[in-house]
N, CA and C of each residue as an Amber inpcrd file, in Angstrom:
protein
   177
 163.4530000  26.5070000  36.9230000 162.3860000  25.6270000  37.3780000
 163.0250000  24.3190000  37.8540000 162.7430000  23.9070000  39.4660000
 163.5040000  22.7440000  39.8110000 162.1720000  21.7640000  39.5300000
 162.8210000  20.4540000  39.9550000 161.6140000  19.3340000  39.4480000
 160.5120000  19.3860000  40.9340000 160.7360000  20.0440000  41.6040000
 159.7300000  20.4050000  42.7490000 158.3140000  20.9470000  41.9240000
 158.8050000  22.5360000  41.4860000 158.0920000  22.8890000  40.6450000
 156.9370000  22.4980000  39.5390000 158.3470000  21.4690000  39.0100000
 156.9760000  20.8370000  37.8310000 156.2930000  19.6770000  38.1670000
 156.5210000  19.0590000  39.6370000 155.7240000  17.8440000  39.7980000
 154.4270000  18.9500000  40.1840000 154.4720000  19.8540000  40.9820000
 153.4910000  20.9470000  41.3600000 152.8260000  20.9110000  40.0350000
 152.9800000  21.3900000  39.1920000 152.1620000  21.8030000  38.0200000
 151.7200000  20.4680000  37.5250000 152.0790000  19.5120000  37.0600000
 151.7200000  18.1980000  36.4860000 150.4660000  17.8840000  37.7540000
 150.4670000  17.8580000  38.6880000 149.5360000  17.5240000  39.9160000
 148.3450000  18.3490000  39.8690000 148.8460000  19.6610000  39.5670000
 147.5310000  21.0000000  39.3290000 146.4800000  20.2960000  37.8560000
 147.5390000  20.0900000  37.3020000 147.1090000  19.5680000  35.7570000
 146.2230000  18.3190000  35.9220000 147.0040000  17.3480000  36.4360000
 146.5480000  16.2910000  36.2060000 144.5710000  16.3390000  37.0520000
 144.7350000  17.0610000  38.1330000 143.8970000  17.8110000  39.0000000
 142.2690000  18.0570000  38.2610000 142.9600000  19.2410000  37.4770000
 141.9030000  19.4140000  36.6170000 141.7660000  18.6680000  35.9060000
 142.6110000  18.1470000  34.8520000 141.7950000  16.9310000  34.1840000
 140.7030000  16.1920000  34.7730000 140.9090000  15.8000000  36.0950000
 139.8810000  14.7610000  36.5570000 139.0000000  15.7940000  36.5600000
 139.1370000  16.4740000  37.0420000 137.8790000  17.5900000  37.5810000
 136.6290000  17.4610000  36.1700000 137.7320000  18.1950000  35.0650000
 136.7780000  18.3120000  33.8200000 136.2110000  17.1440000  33.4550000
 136.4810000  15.6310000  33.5530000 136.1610000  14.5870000  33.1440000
 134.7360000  14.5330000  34.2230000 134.9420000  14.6670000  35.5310000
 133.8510000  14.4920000  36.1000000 132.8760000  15.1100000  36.0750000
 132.9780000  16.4660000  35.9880000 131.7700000  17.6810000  35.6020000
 130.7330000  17.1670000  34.2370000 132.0270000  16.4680000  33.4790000
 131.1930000  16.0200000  32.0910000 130.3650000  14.9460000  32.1740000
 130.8990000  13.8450000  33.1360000 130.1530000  12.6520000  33.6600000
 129.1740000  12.8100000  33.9780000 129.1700000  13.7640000  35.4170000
 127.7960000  14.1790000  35.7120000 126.7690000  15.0210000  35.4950000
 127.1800000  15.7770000  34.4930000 126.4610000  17.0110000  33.6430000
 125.1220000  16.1800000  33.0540000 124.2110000  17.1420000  32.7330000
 122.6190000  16.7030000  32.4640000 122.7950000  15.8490000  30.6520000
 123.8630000  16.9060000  30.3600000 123.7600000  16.8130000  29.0290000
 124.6560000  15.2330000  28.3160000 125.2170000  14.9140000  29.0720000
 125.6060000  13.4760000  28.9030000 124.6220000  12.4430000  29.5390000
 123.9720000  12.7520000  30.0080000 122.7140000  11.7430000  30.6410000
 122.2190000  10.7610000  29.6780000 121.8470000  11.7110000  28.3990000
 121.0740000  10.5150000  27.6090000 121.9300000  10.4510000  26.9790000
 122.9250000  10.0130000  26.4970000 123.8310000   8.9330000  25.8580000
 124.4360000   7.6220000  26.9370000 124.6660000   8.1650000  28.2960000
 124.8010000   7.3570000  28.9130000 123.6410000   6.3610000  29.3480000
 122.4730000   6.7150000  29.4220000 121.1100000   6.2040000  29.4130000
 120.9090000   5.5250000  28.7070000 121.2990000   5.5900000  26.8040000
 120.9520000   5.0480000  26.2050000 122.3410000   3.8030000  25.7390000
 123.2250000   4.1600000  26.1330000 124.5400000   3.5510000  26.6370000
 124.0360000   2.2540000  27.5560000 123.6910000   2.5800000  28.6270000
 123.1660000   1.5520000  29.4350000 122.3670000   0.7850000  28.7990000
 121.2170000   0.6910000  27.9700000 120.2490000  -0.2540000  27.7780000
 120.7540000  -0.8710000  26.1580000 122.1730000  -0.7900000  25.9440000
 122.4610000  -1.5690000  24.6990000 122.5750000  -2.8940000  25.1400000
 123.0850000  -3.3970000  25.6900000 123.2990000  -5.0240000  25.9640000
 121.7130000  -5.5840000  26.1800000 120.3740000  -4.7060000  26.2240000
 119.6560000  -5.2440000  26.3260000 118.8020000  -5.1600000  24.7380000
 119.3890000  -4.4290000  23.7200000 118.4740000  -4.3750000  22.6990000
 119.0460000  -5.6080000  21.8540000 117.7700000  -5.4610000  20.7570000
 117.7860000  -6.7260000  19.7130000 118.9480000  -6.8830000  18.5310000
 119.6460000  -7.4880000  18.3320000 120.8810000  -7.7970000  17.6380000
 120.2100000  -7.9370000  16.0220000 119.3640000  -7.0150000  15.6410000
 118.8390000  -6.9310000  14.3540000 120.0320000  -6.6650000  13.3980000
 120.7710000  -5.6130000  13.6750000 121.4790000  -4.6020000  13.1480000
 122.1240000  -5.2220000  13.0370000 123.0760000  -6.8720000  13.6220000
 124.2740000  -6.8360000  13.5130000 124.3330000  -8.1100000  12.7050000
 125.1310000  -8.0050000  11.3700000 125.3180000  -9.3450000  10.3840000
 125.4310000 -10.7970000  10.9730000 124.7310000 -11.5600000  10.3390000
 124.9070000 -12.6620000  10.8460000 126.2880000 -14.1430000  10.5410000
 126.0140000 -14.3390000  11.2820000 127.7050000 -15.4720000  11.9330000
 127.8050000 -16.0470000  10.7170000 128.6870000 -15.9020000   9.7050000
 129.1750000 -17.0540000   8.7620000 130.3690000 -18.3170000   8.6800000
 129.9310000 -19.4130000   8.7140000 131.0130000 -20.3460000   8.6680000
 132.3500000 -20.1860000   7.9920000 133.2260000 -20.0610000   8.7760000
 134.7010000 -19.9040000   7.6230000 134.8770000 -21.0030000   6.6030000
 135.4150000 -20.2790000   5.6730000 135.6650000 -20.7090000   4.1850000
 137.3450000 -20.8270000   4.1760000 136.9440000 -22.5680000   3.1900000
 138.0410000 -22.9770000   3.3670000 138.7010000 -22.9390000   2.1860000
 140.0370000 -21.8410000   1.9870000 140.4970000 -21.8280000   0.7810000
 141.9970000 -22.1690000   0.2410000 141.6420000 -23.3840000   0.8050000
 143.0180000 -24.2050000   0.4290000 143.5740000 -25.1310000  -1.1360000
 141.9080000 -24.6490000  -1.5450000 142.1150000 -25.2370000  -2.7840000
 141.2860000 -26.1950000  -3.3360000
């Protein structure tokens, strides 16, 4: 196998990878996570602990 060869195969490879990544992107079944993905920056920050002043422990 010369390195002709395996840039060929790494290229086939790398190929499909994208391929499979995109099929999954646009597949039905990732829709609603990405849907619901999208509208996080707009929900309410209930869930997330609130800001505490640092503590000073120097003594």
């Amino acid at each position: 196998m010369d390195i002709n060869t395996l840039r060929s195969v790494l290229t086939a490879l790398a190929l499909g990878c994208f391929l499979a990544i995109a099929f999954w992107a646009y597949s039905k079944g990732a829709r609603k996570g990405f849907d619901e993905a999208a509208l996080l920056p707009f929900s309410d920050d209930d869930g997330l602990p609130e800001k505490r002043e640092p503590v000073d422990n120097r003594g």
